[in-house]
N, C-alpha and C positions, 0 to 999 in steps of 0.2 A: 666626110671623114675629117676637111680640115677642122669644122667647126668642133667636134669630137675632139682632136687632137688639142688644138689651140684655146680650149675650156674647162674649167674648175668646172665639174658635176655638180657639184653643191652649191654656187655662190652664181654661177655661171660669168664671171667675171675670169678675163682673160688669162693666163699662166704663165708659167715660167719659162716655157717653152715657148710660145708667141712674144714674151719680151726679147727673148735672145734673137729670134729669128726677125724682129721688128727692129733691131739695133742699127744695121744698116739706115734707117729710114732716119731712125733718131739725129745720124750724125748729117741726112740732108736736112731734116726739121731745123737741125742747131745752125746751119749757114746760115737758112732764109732767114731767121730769128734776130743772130749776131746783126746781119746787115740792117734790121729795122732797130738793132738796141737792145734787140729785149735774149733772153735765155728760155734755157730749157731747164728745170728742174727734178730731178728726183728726187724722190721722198720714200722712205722707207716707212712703213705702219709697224706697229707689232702692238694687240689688243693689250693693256694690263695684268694679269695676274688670269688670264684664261684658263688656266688649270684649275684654278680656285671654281672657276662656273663650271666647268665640265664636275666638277668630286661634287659641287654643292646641289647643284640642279639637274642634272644627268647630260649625255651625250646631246641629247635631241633636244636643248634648249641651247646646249652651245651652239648645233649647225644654227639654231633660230640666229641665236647673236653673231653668228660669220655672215648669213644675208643679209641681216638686216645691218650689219654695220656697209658690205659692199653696197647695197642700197641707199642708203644717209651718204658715202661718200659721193656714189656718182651721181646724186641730185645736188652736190655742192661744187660739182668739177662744169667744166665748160664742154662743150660737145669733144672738142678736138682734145680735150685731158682725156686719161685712161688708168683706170685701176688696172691690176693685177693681184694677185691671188698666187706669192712666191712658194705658202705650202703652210699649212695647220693655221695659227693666225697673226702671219707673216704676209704683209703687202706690199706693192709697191704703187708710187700714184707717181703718175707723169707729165705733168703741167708743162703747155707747148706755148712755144711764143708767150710771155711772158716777165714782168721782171717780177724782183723779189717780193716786193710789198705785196704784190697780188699771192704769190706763195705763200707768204707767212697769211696773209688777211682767210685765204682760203682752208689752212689748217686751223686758225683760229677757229674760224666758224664750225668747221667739222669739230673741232675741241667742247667749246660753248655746247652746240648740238646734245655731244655723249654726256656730256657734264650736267645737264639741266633735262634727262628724261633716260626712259630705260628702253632706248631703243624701241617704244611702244610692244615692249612683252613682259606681259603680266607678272609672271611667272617670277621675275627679277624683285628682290628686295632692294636694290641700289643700280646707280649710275654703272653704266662699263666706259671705262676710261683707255686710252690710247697713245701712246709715246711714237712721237716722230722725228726722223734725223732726216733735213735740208740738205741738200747739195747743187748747185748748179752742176750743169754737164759740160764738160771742156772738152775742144776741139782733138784734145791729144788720148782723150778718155779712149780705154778698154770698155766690153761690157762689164769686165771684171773689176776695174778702177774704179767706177762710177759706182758701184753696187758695193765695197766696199767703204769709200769713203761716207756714203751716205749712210751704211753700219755701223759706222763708229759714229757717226751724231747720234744715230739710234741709240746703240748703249751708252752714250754720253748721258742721255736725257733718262733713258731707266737707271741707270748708276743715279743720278740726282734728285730721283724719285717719284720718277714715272709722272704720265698726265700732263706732260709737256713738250715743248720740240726744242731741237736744235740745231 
């Protein structure tokens, strides 16, 4: 039942529910972390222009491009990172122990990835591209603080036009 509860059906990548109730953990991950130097980061995803692929290709080519993007991200994340799946295609990825460079190096390459192939489905005439907003996670953070602040680099980077991070 938990794994039912705590699971996107479709992506089978974690949910918004398991982020919240994982929050707790989050802020032991951020001591042991701080104390070695390094941070915890949240990252916010939101697919580019996904309404465009659902009108253009139908429904059943978008679920294609929600796994196969959960899939591309979590062969570029480290055992102990974790996607999430906050709801349509809207993610969250949460890189542990770590500094920034490794953050930014790790979106890059998920970037590069979308940017030079189509998700291996045919079906696609172009690239699906992907906008991320950075945040480190602070000792003082809400789940709600974190989750915001990391929304606003989100819309920063699609206000700038999209296929970028911030």
């Amino acid at each position: 039942m938990k794994h039912i509860a705590y699971r996107d059906s479709l992506t089978n990548a974690l949910n918004r529910r398991a982020f919240q109730e994982h929050f707790r953990d989050f802020k032991r991950i951020l001591q042991r972390a701080e104390g070695n130097n390094k941070s915890v980061f949240l990252i916010a995803a939101d697919i580019d222009h996904f309404k465009a692929v659902n009108d253009s290709y139908g429904h059943d080519i978008g679920d294609k491009v929600l796994i196969a993007f959960t899939d591309l991200v979590e062969s570029q994340i480290r055992a102990q990172d974790t996607i999430y799946r906050f709801g349509g295609e809207e993610f969250t990825i949460l890189l542990q122990d770590c500094h920034v460079d490794i953050a930014i190096d790790r979106i890059e390459q998920i970037m590069n990835l979308l940017n030079n192939n189509r998700l291996d489905i045919d079906e696609l005439e172009h690239a699906v591209t992907c906008s991320f907003g950075i945040t480190p996670m602070l000792a003082s953070d809400t789940v709600d603080s974190v989750c915001i602040r990391a929304d606003q680099a989100l819309y920063t980077a699609k206000n700038s036009g999209r296929n970028q991070y911030v």
